[in-house]
N, CA, C and O atoms as a GROMACS GRO file, in nm:
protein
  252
    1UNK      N    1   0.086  -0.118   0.000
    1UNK     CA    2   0.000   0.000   0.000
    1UNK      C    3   0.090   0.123   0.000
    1UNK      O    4   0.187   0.135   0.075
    2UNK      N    5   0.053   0.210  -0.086
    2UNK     CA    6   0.078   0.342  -0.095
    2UNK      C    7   0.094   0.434   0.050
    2UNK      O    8  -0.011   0.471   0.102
    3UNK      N    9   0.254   0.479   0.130
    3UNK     CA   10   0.246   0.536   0.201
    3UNK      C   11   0.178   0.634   0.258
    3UNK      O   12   0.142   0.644   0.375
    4UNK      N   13   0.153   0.741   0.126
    4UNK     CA   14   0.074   0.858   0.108
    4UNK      C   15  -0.074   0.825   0.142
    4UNK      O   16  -0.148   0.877   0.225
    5UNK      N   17  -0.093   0.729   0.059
    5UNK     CA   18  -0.247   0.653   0.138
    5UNK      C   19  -0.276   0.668   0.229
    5UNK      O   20  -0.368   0.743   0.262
    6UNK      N   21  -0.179   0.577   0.329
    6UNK     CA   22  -0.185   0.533   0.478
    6UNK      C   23  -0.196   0.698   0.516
    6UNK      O   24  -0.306   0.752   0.526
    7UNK      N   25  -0.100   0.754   0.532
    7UNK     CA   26  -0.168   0.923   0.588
    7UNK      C   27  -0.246   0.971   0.617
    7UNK      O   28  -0.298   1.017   0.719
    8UNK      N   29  -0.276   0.954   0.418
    8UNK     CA   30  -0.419   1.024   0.399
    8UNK      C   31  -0.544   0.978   0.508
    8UNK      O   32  -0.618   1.061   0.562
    9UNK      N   33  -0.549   0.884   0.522
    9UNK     CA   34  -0.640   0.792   0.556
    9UNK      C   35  -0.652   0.810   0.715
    9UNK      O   36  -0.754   0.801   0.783
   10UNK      N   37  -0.533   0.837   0.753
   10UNK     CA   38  -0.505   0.879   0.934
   10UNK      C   39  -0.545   1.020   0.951
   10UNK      O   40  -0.608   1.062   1.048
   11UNK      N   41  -0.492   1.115   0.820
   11UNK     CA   42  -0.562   1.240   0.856
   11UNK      C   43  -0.672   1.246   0.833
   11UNK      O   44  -0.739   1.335   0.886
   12UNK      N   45  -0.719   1.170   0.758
   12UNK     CA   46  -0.876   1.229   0.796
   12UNK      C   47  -0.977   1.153   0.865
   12UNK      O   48  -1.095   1.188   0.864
   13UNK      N   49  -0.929   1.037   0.932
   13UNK     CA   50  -0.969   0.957   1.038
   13UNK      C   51  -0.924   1.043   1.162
   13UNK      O   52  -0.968   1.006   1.271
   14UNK      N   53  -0.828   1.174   1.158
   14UNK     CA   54  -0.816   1.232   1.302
   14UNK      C   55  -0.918   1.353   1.233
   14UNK      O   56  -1.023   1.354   1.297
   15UNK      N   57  -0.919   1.422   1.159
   15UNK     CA   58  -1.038   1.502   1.116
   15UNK      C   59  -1.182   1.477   1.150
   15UNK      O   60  -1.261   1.563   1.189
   16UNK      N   61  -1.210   1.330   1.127
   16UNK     CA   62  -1.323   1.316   1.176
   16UNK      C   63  -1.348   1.322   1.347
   16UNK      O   64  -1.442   1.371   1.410
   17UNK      N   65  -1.238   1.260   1.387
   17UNK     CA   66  -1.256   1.273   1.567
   17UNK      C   67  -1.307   1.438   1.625
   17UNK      O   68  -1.377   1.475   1.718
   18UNK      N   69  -1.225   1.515   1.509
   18UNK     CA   70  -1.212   1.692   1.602
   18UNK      C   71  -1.315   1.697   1.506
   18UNK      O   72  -1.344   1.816   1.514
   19UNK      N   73  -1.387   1.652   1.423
   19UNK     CA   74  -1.553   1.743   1.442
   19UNK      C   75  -1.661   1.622   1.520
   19UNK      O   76  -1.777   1.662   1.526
   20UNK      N   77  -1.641   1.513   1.566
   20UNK     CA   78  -1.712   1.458   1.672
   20UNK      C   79  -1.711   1.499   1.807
   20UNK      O   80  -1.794   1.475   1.895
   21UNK      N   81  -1.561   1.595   1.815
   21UNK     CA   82  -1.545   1.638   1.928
   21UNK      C   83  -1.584   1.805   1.940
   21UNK      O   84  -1.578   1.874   2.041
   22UNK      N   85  -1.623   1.840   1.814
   22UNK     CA   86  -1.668   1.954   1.825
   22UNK      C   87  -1.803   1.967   1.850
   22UNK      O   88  -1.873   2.046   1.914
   23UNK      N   89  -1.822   1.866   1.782
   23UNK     CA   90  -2.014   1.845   1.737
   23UNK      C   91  -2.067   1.904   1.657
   23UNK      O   92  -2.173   1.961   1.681
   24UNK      N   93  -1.999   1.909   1.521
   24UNK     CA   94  -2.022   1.966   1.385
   24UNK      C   95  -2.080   1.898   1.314
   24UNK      O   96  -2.088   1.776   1.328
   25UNK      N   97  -2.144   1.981   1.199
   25UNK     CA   98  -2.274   1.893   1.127
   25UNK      C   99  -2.264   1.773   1.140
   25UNK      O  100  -2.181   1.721   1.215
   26UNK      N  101  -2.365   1.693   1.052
   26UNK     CA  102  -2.348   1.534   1.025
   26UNK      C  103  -2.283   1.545   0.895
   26UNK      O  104  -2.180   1.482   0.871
   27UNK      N  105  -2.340   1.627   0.806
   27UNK     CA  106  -2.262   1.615   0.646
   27UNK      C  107  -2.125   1.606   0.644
   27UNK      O  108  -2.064   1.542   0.557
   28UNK      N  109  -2.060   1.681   0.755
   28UNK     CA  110  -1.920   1.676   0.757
   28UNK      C  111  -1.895   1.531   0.756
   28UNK      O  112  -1.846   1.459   0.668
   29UNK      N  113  -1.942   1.503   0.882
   29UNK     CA  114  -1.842   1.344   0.917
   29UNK      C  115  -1.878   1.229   0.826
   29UNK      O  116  -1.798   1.135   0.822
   30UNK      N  117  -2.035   1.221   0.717
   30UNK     CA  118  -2.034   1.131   0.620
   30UNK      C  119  -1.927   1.192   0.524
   30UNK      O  120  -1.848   1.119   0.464
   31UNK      N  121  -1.926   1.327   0.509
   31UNK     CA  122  -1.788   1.382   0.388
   31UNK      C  123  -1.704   1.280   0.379
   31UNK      O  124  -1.690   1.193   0.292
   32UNK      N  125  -1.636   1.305   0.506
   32UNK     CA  126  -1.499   1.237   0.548
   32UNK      C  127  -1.519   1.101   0.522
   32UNK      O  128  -1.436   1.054   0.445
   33UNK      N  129  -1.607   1.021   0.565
   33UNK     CA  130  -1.659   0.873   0.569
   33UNK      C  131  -1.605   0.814   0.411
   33UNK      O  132  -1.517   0.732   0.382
   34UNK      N  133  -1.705   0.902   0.320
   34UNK     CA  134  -1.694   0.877   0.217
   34UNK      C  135  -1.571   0.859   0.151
   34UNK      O  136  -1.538   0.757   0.092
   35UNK      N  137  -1.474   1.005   0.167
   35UNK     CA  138  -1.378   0.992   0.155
   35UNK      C  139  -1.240   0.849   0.187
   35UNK      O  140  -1.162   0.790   0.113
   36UNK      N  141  -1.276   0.846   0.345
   36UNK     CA  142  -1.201   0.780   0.393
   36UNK      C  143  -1.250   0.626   0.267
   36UNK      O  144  -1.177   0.613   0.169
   37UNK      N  145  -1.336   0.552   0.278
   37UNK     CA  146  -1.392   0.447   0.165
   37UNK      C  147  -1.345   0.464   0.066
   37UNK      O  148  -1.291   0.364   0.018
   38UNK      N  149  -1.340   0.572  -0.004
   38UNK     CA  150  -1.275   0.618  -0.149
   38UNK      C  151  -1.129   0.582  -0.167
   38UNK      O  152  -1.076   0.520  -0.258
   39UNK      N  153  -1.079   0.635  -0.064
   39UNK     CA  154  -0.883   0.626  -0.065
   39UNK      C  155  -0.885   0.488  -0.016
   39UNK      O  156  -0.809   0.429  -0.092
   40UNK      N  157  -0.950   0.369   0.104
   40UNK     CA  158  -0.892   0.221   0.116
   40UNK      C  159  -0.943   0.177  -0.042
   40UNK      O  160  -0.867   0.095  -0.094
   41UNK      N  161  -1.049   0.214  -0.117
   41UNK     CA  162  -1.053   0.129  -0.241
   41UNK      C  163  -0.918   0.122  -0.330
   41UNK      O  164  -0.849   0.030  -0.374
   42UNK      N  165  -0.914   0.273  -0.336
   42UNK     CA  166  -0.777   0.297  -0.426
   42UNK      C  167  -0.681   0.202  -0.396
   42UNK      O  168  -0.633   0.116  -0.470
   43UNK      N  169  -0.659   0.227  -0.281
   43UNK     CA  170  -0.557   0.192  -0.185
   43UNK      C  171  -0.544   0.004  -0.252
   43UNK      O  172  -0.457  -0.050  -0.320
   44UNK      N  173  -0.657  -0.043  -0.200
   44UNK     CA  174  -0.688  -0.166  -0.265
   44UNK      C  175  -0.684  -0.254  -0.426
   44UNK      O  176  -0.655  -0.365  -0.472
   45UNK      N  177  -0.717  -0.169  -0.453
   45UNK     CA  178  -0.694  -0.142  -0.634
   45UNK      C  179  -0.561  -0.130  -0.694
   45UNK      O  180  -0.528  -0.178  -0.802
   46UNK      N  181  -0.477  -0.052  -0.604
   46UNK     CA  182  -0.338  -0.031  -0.631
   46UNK      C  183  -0.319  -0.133  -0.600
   46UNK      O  184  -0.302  -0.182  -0.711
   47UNK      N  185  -0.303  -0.235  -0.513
   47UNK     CA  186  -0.244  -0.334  -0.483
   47UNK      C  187  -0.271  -0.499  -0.534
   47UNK      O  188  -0.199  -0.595  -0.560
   48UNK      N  189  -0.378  -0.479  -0.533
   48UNK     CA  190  -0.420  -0.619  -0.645
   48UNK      C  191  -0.389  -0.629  -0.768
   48UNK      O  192  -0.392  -0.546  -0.859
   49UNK      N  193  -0.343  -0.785  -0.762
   49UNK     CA  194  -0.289  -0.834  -0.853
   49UNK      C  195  -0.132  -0.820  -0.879
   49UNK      O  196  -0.080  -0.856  -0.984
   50UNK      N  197  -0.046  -0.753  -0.752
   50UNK     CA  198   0.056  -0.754  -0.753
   50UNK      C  199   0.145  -0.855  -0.696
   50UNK      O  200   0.101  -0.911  -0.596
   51UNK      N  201   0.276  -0.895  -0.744
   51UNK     CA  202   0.313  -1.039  -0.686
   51UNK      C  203   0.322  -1.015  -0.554
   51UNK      O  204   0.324  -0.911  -0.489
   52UNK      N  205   0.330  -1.143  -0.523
   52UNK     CA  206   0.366  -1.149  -0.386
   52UNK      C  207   0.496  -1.238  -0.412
   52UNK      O  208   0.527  -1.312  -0.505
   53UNK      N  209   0.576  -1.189  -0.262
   53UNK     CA  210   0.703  -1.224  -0.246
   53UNK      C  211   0.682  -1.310  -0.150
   53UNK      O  212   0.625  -1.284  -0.044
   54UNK      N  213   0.746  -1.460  -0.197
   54UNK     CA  214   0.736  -1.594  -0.103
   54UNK      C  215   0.842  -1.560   0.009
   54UNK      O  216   0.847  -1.630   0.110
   55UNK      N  217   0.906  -1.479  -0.004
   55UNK     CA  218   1.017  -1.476   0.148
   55UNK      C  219   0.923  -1.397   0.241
   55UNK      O  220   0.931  -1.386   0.363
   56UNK      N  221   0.860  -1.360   0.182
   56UNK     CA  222   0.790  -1.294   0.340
   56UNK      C  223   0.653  -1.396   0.402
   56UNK      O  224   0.587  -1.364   0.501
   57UNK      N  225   0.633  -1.507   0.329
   57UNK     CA  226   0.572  -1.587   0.387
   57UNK      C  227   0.661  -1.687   0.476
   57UNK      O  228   0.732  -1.780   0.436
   58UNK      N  229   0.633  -1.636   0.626
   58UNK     CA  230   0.675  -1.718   0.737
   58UNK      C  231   0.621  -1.815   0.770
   58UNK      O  232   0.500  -1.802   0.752
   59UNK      N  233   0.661  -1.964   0.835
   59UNK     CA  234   0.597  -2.061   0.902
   59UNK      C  235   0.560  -1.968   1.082
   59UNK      O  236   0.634  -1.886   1.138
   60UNK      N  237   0.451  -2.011   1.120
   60UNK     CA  238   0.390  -1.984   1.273
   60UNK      C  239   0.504  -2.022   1.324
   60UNK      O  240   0.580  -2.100   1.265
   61UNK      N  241   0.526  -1.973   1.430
   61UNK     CA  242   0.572  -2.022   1.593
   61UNK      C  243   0.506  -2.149   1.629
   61UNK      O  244   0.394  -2.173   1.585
   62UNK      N  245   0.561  -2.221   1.696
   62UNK     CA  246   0.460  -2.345   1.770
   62UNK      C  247   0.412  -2.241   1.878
   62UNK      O  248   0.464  -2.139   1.923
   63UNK      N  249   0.284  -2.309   1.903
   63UNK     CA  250   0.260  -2.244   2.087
   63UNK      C  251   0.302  -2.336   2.145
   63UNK      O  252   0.305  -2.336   2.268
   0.00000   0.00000   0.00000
C-alpha cells in the first residue's frame, strides 16, 4: 500500500474525531466517511494483482 495513502487515511480519520469532538454537522463526518472508503478502495486497487514475495511468507511459531 501506498504510504501517502496510509496518511491520507489517518488524517482524515483524526479530522473526523475533532468534528465529533466539536459536534459539527453530520454532512461533515459522512464527507470524510466517504472519503475515507474512497482512498482504502484505491488503496486496494493499487495493490491487487501484484506479486507477492514468497520470502515474506513465514511458518507460525509453535505455541
Amino acid at each position: 500500500m501506498n504510504p501517502n495513502l496510509i496518511f491520507r487515511i489517518a488524517r482524515l480519520a483524526v479530522s473526523l474525531v475533532e468534528i465529533h469532538a466539536r459536534q459539527d454537522v453530520r454532512a461533515s463526518t459522512e464527507e470524510l466517511l466517504l472519503e475515507i472508503i474512497q482512498i482504502a478502495i484505491r488503496a486496494y486497487e493499487e495493490h491487487a494483482g501484484q506479486p507477492l514475495d514468497p520470502a515474506l511468507i513465514k511458518a507460525e511459531a509453535p505455541l
